[in-house]
C-alpha positions in Angstrom: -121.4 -19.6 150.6 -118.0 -21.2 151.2 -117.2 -22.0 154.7 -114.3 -21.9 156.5 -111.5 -24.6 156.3 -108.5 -25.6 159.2 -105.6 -26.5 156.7 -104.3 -28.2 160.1 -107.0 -30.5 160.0 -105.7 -32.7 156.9 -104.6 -36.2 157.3 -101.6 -35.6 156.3 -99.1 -33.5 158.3 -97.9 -30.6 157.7 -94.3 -29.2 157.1 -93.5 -28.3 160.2 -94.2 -31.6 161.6 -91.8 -32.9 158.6 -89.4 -30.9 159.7 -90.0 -31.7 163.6 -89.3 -35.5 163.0 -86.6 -34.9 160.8 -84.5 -33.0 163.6 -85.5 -36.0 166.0 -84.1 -38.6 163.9 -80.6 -36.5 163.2 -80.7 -36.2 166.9 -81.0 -40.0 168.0 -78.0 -40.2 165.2 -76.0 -38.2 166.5 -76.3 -39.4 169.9 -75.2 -43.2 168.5 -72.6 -42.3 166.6 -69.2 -43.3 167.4 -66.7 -40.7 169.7 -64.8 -40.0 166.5 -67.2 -39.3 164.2 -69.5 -37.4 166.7 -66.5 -34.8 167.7 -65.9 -34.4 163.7 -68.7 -33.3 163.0 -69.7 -31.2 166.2 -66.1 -29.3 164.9 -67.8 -29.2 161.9 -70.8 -27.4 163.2 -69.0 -25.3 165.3 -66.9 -24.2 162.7 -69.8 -23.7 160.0 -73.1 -22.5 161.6 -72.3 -21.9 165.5 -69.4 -20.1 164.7 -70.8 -16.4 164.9 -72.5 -17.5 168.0 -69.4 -19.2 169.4 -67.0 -16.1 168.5 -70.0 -13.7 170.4 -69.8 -15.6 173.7 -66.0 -15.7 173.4 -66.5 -12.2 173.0 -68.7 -11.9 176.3 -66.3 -13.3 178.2 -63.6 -11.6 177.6 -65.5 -8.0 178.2 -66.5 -9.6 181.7 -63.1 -10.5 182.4 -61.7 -7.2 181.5 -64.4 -5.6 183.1 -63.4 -6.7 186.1 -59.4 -6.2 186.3 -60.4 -2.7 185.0 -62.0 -2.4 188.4 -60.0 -3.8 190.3 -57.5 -1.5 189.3 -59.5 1.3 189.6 -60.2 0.8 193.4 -56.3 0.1 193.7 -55.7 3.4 191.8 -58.3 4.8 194.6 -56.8 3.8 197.1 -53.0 4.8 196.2 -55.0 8.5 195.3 -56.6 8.3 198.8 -52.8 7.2 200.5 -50.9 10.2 198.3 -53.6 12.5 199.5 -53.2 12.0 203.0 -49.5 11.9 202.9 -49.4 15.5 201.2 -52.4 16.9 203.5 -50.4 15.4 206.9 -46.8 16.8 205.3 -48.0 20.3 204.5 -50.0 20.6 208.5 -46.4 19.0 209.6 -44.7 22.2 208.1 -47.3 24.4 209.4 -46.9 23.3 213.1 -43.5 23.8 212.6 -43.7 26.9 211.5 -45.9 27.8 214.0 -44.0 26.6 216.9 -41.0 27.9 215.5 -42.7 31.5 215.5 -43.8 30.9 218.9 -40.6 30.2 220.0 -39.2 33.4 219.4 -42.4 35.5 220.2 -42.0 37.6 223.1 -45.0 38.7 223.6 -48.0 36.5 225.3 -50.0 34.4 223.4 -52.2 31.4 223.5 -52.4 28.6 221.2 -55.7 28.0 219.6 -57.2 25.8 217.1 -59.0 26.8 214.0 -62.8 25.1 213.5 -64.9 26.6 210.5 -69.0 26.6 211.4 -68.9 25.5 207.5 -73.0 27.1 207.5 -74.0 29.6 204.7 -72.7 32.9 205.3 -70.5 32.2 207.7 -67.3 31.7 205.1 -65.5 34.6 206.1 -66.2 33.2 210.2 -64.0 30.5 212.2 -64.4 28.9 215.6 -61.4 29.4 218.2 -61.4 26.6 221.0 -59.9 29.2 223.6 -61.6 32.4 225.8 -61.7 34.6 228.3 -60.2 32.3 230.6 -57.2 31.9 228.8 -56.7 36.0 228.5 -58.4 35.8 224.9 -60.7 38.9 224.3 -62.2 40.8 221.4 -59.7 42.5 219.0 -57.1 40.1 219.9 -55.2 39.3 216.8 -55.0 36.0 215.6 -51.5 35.3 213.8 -50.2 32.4 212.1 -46.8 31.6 211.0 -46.3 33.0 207.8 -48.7 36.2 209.4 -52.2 38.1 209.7 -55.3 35.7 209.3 -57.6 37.7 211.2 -58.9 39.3 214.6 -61.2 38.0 217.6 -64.4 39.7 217.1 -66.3 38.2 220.4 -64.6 36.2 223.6 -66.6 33.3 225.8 -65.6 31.5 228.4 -63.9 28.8 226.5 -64.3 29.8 223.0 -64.3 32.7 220.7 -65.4 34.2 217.6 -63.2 35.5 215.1 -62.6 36.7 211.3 -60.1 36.4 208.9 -59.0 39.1 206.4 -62.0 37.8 203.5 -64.5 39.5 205.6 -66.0 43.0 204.8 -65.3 44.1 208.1 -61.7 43.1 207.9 -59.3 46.5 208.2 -55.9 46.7 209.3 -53.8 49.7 209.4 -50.3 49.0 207.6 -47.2 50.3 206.7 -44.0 49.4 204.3 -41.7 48.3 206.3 -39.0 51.3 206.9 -42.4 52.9 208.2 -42.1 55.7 204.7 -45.7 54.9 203.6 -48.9 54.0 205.7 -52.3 53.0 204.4 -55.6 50.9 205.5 -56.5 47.5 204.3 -59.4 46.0 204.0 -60.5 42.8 201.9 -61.7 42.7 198.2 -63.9 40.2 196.7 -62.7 38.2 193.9 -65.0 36.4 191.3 -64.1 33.1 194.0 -62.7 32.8 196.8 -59.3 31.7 196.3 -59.4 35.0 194.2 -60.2 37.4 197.3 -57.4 39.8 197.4 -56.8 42.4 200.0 -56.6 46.3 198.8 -54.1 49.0 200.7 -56.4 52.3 200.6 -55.5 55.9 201.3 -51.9 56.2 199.6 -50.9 59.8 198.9 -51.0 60.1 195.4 -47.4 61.5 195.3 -46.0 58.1 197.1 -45.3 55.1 194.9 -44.8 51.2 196.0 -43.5 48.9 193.3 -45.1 45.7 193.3 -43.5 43.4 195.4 -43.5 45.3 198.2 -43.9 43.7 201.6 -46.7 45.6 204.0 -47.1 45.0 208.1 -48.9 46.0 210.8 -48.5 49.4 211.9 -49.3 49.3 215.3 -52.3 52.3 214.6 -55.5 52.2 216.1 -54.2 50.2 218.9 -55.4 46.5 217.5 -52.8 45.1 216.0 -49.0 45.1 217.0 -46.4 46.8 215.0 -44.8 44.7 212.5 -46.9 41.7 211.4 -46.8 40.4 207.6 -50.0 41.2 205.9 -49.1 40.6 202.3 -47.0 42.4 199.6 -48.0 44.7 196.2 -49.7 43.1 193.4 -50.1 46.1 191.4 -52.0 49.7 191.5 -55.8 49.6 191.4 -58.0 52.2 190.8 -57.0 56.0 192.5 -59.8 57.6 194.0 -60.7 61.1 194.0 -57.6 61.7 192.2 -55.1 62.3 195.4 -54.7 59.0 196.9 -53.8 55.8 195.0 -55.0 52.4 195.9 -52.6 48.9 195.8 -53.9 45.3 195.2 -51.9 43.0 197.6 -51.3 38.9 197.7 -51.5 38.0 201.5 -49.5 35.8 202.9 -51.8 33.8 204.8 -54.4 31.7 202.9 -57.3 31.6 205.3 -58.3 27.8 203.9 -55.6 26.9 205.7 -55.9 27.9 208.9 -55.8 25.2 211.2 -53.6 25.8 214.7 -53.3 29.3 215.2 -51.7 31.7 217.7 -53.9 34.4 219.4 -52.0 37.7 220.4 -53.5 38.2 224.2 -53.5 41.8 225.6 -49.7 42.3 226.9 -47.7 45.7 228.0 -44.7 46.0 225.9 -46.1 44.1 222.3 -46.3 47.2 220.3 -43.5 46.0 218.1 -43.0 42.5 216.9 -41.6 42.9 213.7 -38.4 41.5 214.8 -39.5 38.0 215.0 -40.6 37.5 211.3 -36.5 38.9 210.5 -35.1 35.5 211.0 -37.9 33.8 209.1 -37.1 30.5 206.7 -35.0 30.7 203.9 -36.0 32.9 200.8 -37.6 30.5 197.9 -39.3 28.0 199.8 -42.7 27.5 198.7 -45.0 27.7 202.0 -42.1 29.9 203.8 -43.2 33.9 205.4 -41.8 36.2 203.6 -38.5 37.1 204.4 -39.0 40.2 206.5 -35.7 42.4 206.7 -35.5 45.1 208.7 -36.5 48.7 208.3 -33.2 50.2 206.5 -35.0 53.3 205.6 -35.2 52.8 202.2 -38.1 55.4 201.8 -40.7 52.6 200.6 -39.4 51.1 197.5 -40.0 47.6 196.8 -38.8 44.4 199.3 -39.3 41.4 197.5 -41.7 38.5 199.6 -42.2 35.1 198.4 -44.1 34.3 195.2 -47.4 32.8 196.8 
Protein backbone atom coordinates (compact mmCIF):
# COMPACT_ATOMS: atom_id res chain seq x y z
CA UNK A 1 0.00 0.00 0.00
CA UNK A 2 1.24 3.37 -1.15
CA UNK A 3 1.44 6.05 1.43
CA UNK A 4 0.83 9.38 1.50
CA UNK A 5 3.27 12.05 -0.04
CA UNK A 6 3.63 16.23 0.95
CA UNK A 7 4.51 17.56 -2.61
CA UNK A 8 5.67 20.63 -0.29
CA UNK A 9 8.23 18.61 1.18
CA UNK A 10 10.59 18.49 -2.09
CA UNK A 11 13.88 20.13 -2.06
CA UNK A 12 13.19 22.08 -4.51
CA UNK A 13 10.64 24.87 -4.29
CA UNK A 14 7.68 25.17 -5.59
CA UNK A 15 6.04 27.66 -8.07
CA UNK A 16 4.69 29.79 -5.88
CA UNK A 17 7.78 30.47 -4.11
CA UNK A 18 9.30 31.13 -7.84
CA UNK A 19 6.93 33.42 -8.30
CA UNK A 20 7.28 35.06 -4.62
CA UNK A 21 11.01 35.88 -5.32
CA UNK A 22 10.50 36.97 -8.59
CA UNK A 23 8.05 39.92 -7.42
CA UNK A 24 10.75 40.72 -4.65
CA UNK A 25 13.51 41.22 -7.07
CA UNK A 26 11.13 43.50 -9.64
CA UNK A 27 10.36 45.26 -6.45
CA UNK A 28 14.01 46.13 -5.05
CA UNK A 29 14.33 47.33 -9.00
CA UNK A 30 11.93 49.28 -9.12
CA UNK A 31 12.70 50.99 -6.01
CA UNK A 32 16.55 51.76 -7.49
CA UNK A 33 15.67 52.86 -10.54
CA UNK A 34 16.18 56.34 -11.57
CA UNK A 35 13.15 59.19 -11.12
CA UNK A 36 12.66 59.08 -14.85
CA UNK A 37 12.54 55.79 -15.54
CA UNK A 38 10.47 54.84 -12.42
CA UNK A 39 7.56 57.47 -13.29
CA UNK A 40 7.64 55.90 -17.00
CA UNK A 41 6.84 52.97 -16.17
CA UNK A 42 4.51 53.47 -13.11
CA UNK A 43 2.45 55.61 -16.19
CA UNK A 44 2.87 52.56 -17.79
CA UNK A 45 1.23 50.43 -15.26
CA UNK A 46 -1.26 52.74 -14.59
CA UNK A 47 -2.28 52.99 -17.88
CA UNK A 48 -2.12 49.11 -18.70
CA UNK A 49 -3.20 46.98 -15.76
CA UNK A 50 -4.36 49.46 -12.87
CA UNK A 51 -6.32 51.30 -15.13
CA UNK A 52 -9.83 49.66 -14.44
CA UNK A 53 -9.02 49.93 -10.90
CA UNK A 54 -7.76 53.59 -11.21
CA UNK A 55 -10.97 54.68 -13.49
CA UNK A 56 -13.29 52.72 -10.38
CA UNK A 57 -11.85 54.92 -7.57
CA UNK A 58 -12.08 57.99 -9.88
CA UNK A 59 -15.49 56.81 -10.14
CA UNK A 60 -15.98 56.55 -6.18
CA UNK A 61 -15.02 59.79 -5.72
CA UNK A 62 -16.94 61.47 -7.77
CA UNK A 63 -20.34 59.73 -6.48
CA UNK A 64 -19.20 60.88 -2.83
CA UNK A 65 -18.66 64.23 -3.97
CA UNK A 66 -21.94 64.47 -5.67
CA UNK A 67 -23.46 62.75 -3.06
CA UNK A 68 -22.91 65.34 -0.93
CA UNK A 69 -23.75 68.74 -2.88
CA UNK A 70 -26.93 66.69 -3.70
CA UNK A 71 -27.60 67.04 0.03
CA UNK A 72 -26.59 69.93 0.69
CA UNK A 73 -28.99 71.16 -1.61
CA UNK A 74 -31.59 69.24 -0.49
CA UNK A 75 -31.57 70.63 3.16
CA UNK A 76 -31.27 74.18 1.44
CA UNK A 77 -34.31 73.19 -0.74
CA UNK A 78 -35.87 72.26 2.88
CA UNK A 79 -35.36 74.96 4.35
CA UNK A 80 -36.58 77.50 1.49
CA UNK A 81 -39.90 74.87 1.55
CA UNK A 82 -40.03 75.32 5.42
CA UNK A 83 -39.50 79.58 4.91
CA UNK A 84 -42.31 79.61 1.89
CA UNK A 85 -44.54 77.59 4.18
CA UNK A 86 -44.49 79.75 6.94
CA UNK A 87 -44.80 82.86 4.90
CA UNK A 88 -48.13 81.57 3.18
CA UNK A 89 -49.51 79.99 6.64
CA UNK A 90 -48.60 83.62 8.56
CA UNK A 91 -50.15 85.66 5.31
CA UNK A 92 -53.43 83.68 5.04
CA UNK A 93 -54.03 83.96 9.45
CA UNK A 94 -52.89 87.85 8.58
CA UNK A 95 -56.08 88.03 6.22
CA UNK A 96 -58.12 86.19 8.57
CA UNK A 97 -57.55 88.62 11.58
CA UNK A 98 -58.31 91.11 9.35
CA UNK A 99 -61.20 89.92 8.29
CA UNK A 100 -62.24 89.19 11.48
CA UNK A 101 -61.64 92.46 13.04
CA UNK A 102 -63.02 94.11 10.24
CA UNK A 103 -66.41 92.14 10.88
CA UNK A 104 -66.11 93.03 14.45
CA UNK A 105 -65.86 96.35 13.70
CA UNK A 106 -69.06 96.77 12.26
CA UNK A 107 -70.96 94.17 14.54
CA UNK A 108 -73.50 95.68 16.58
CA UNK A 109 -74.30 93.23 18.55
CA UNK A 110 -72.11 91.92 21.74
CA UNK A 111 -69.53 89.54 21.22
CA UNK A 112 -66.40 88.18 22.65
CA UNK A 113 -63.34 87.24 21.05
CA UNK A 114 -62.25 83.69 21.41
CA UNK A 115 -59.57 81.55 20.15
CA UNK A 116 -60.02 78.23 18.45
CA UNK A 117 -57.89 75.07 20.12
CA UNK A 118 -58.72 71.55 18.53
CA UNK A 119 -58.51 68.56 21.49
CA UNK A 120 -56.89 66.79 18.16
CA UNK A 121 -58.06 63.07 20.27
CA UNK A 122 -60.07 60.42 18.24
CA UNK A 123 -63.51 61.27 17.86
CA UNK A 124 -63.42 64.54 18.76
CA UNK A 125 -62.86 65.95 14.99
CA UNK A 126 -66.03 67.53 14.68
CA UNK A 127 -65.10 69.30 18.63
CA UNK A 128 -62.92 72.54 19.32
CA UNK A 129 -61.74 74.15 22.51
CA UNK A 130 -62.85 77.95 23.12
CA UNK A 131 -60.44 79.82 25.65
CA UNK A 132 -63.55 82.01 26.89
CA UNK A 133 -66.78 81.31 29.49
CA UNK A 134 -69.26 82.09 31.57
CA UNK A 135 -67.41 84.93 32.88
CA UNK A 136 -67.09 86.63 29.77
CA UNK A 137 -71.19 86.21 29.01
CA UNK A 138 -70.36 83.03 26.86
CA UNK A 139 -73.10 80.26 27.38
CA UNK A 140 -74.46 77.26 25.55
CA UNK A 141 -76.11 77.90 22.05
CA UNK A 142 -74.02 80.94 21.66
CA UNK A 143 -73.01 81.10 18.07
CA UNK A 144 -69.60 81.10 17.12
CA UNK A 145 -69.10 83.19 13.81
CA UNK A 146 -66.11 83.92 11.84
CA UNK A 147 -65.54 86.38 9.24
CA UNK A 148 -66.54 84.95 6.10
CA UNK A 149 -69.66 83.25 8.59
CA UNK A 150 -71.23 80.15 10.54
CA UNK A 151 -68.53 77.65 12.02
CA UNK A 152 -70.52 76.41 14.67
CA UNK A 153 -72.36 76.78 18.10
CA UNK A 154 -71.32 76.52 21.98
CA UNK A 155 -72.56 73.37 23.11
CA UNK A 156 -71.34 73.64 27.02
CA UNK A 157 -69.93 77.01 29.01
CA UNK A 158 -67.17 76.90 32.01
CA UNK A 159 -65.82 79.35 33.86
CA UNK A 160 -63.08 80.17 31.51
CA UNK A 161 -63.62 77.93 28.66
CA UNK A 162 -66.14 76.35 26.58
CA UNK A 163 -67.17 73.53 24.38
CA UNK A 164 -68.32 74.02 21.02
CA UNK A 165 -69.01 72.35 17.48
CA UNK A 166 -68.71 73.28 14.05
CA UNK A 167 -71.15 72.55 11.20
CA UNK A 168 -69.15 68.76 10.38
CA UNK A 169 -70.88 67.46 13.42
CA UNK A 170 -74.10 65.25 13.33
CA UNK A 171 -75.66 67.31 15.66
CA UNK A 172 -75.05 70.41 13.73
CA UNK A 173 -78.62 72.10 12.43
CA UNK A 174 -79.34 75.50 11.64
CA UNK A 175 -82.53 76.94 10.40
CA UNK A 176 -81.88 79.00 7.11
CA UNK A 177 -83.33 81.02 4.61
CA UNK A 178 -82.50 82.62 1.04
CA UNK A 179 -81.82 85.76 1.55
CA UNK A 180 -85.20 87.91 0.50
CA UNK A 181 -86.60 85.50 3.26
CA UNK A 182 -88.89 83.53 -0.04
CA UNK A 183 -87.66 80.06 0.95
CA UNK A 184 -86.75 78.46 4.43
CA UNK A 185 -85.25 75.10 5.23
CA UNK A 186 -82.95 73.18 7.97
CA UNK A 187 -79.37 72.38 7.60
CA UNK A 188 -77.58 69.90 8.99
CA UNK A 189 -74.03 68.43 7.99
CA UNK A 190 -73.40 65.52 5.46
CA UNK A 191 -70.50 63.31 5.44
CA UNK A 192 -68.26 63.13 2.58
CA UNK A 193 -65.90 60.23 1.71
CA UNK A 194 -63.16 62.78 3.70
CA UNK A 195 -63.34 65.42 5.37
CA UNK A 196 -62.53 68.28 3.24
CA UNK A 197 -65.50 66.59 1.38
CA UNK A 198 -68.18 67.17 4.19
CA UNK A 199 -70.86 69.18 2.68
CA UNK A 200 -73.75 70.68 4.46
CA UNK A 201 -77.52 69.65 3.07
CA UNK A 202 -80.63 72.28 3.21
CA UNK A 203 -83.66 69.80 4.18
CA UNK A 204 -87.38 70.43 4.08
CA UNK A 205 -87.80 72.54 0.69
CA UNK A 206 -91.37 72.52 -0.66
CA UNK A 207 -91.20 70.57 -3.57
CA UNK A 208 -92.88 73.34 -5.67
CA UNK A 209 -89.91 75.94 -4.58
CA UNK A 210 -86.78 75.87 -6.68
CA UNK A 211 -83.09 77.46 -5.80
CA UNK A 212 -80.56 77.49 -8.64
CA UNK A 213 -77.25 76.62 -7.60
CA UNK A 214 -75.40 79.46 -6.46
CA UNK A 215 -77.68 80.52 -4.20
CA UNK A 216 -76.54 82.17 -1.03
CA UNK A 217 -78.43 80.73 2.33
CA UNK A 218 -78.33 82.63 6.09
CA UNK A 219 -79.50 82.28 9.25
CA UNK A 220 -83.03 82.69 9.78
CA UNK A 221 -83.26 83.73 13.10
CA UNK A 222 -85.90 80.46 13.89
CA UNK A 223 -85.70 78.51 16.86
CA UNK A 224 -84.18 81.35 18.67
CA UNK A 225 -80.27 80.16 18.39
CA UNK A 226 -78.90 81.79 15.81
CA UNK A 227 -79.37 85.51 14.66
CA UNK A 228 -81.03 86.40 11.47
CA UNK A 229 -78.82 86.82 8.68
CA UNK A 230 -75.50 84.91 8.97
CA UNK A 231 -73.77 83.34 5.81
CA UNK A 232 -74.04 79.58 6.01
CA UNK A 233 -73.01 78.65 2.43
CA UNK A 234 -74.62 78.70 -1.05
CA UNK A 235 -76.40 75.82 -3.50
CA UNK A 236 -74.27 73.19 -4.95
CA UNK A 237 -76.91 71.38 -6.53
CA UNK A 238 -80.36 69.27 -5.74
CA UNK A 239 -79.89 66.05 -3.88
CA UNK A 240 -82.10 63.44 -3.31
CA UNK A 241 -86.25 64.59 -2.70
CA UNK A 242 -87.71 62.73 -0.01
CA UNK A 243 -91.11 61.44 0.23
CA UNK A 244 -91.76 63.08 -2.96
CA UNK A 245 -92.94 66.71 -1.58
CA UNK A 246 -89.95 68.36 -0.24
CA UNK A 247 -86.59 68.63 -2.21
CA UNK A 248 -83.24 68.59 -0.59
CA UNK A 249 -80.01 71.07 -1.74
CA UNK A 250 -76.34 70.26 -1.34
CA UNK A 251 -74.50 73.49 -0.21
CA UNK A 252 -70.54 74.66 -0.18
CA UNK A 253 -70.09 76.56 3.16
CA UNK A 254 -68.37 79.28 3.53
CA UNK A 255 -66.36 78.60 6.40
CA UNK A 256 -63.87 75.79 6.31
CA UNK A 257 -63.79 74.52 9.89
CA UNK A 258 -59.76 73.58 9.47
CA UNK A 259 -59.29 76.92 9.57
CA UNK A 260 -60.67 78.12 12.46
CA UNK A 261 -58.34 79.79 14.53
CA UNK A 262 -59.65 83.37 16.22
CA UNK A 263 -63.14 83.34 16.29
CA UNK A 264 -66.04 85.64 17.44
CA UNK A 265 -68.65 84.27 19.92
CA UNK A 266 -72.24 85.88 19.55
CA UNK A 267 -73.13 86.47 23.55
CA UNK A 268 -76.85 86.57 24.52
CA UNK A 269 -77.84 90.41 23.63
CA UNK A 270 -81.56 92.15 23.25
CA UNK A 271 -81.87 93.62 19.89
CA UNK A 272 -79.35 90.86 17.71
CA UNK A 273 -82.20 89.18 15.85
CA UNK A 274 -81.00 90.60 12.62
CA UNK A 275 -77.35 90.90 11.58
CA UNK A 276 -77.50 90.47 8.10
CA UNK A 277 -76.55 93.95 7.48
CA UNK A 278 -73.03 93.61 8.39
CA UNK A 279 -71.92 90.87 5.87
CA UNK A 280 -73.59 93.75 2.91
CA UNK A 281 -70.47 95.67 2.90
CA UNK A 282 -68.27 92.53 2.81
CA UNK A 283 -64.78 92.48 0.55
CA UNK A 284 -64.87 92.87 -2.96
CA UNK A 285 -66.46 90.12 -5.20
CA UNK A 286 -63.61 87.65 -6.66
CA UNK A 287 -61.24 87.48 -3.99
CA UNK A 288 -60.23 84.13 -3.10
CA UNK A 289 -60.63 83.86 0.92
CA UNK A 290 -63.32 86.92 0.75
CA UNK A 291 -67.41 86.18 2.39
CA UNK A 292 -69.53 86.11 0.09
CA UNK A 293 -70.90 89.16 -1.06
CA UNK A 294 -74.19 89.31 0.79
CA UNK A 295 -76.67 91.91 -0.89
CA UNK A 296 -79.67 92.78 0.54
CA UNK A 297 -83.04 91.19 0.49
CA UNK A 298 -84.58 92.73 -2.87
CA UNK A 299 -87.33 90.30 -2.86
CA UNK A 300 -86.36 88.49 -5.62
CA UNK A 301 -88.65 85.46 -4.56
CA UNK A 302 -85.43 83.13 -4.07
CA UNK A 303 -83.75 82.81 -7.32
CA UNK A 304 -80.06 82.48 -7.35
CA UNK A 305 -77.41 85.26 -5.73
CA UNK A 306 -74.14 84.31 -6.80
CA UNK A 307 -71.33 83.82 -3.53
CA UNK A 308 -67.78 83.29 -4.14
CA UNK A 309 -66.37 80.16 -5.75
CA UNK A 310 -64.84 78.45 -2.60
Amino acid sequence: MSTYTNDSDGTEPGRSGWIAVGFFLLSLLLLYLPPGPQQRLASLVRGTVLRPFVMTQEGLARRRVHAAETEALQRTLDSLAAVLSDQTTLAEENDRLRRLLALSERLSASYVAASVIRPGTPGSESMFLLDAGTRSGVVANTPVIMGRGLLGVVRESRDNHAIGMDWTHPEFRASAMTLDGSVYGLVQATQGLFREADRLLLDGIPFHQELEPGTVLVTSSLGGVYPRGIPIGTVVDEADSHAGWRRSYRLRPFVSPGEATHVLLLVPDSGRDDITGIWSREAPRGSDHGVAEVPRSTGDTGRAVRGPGL
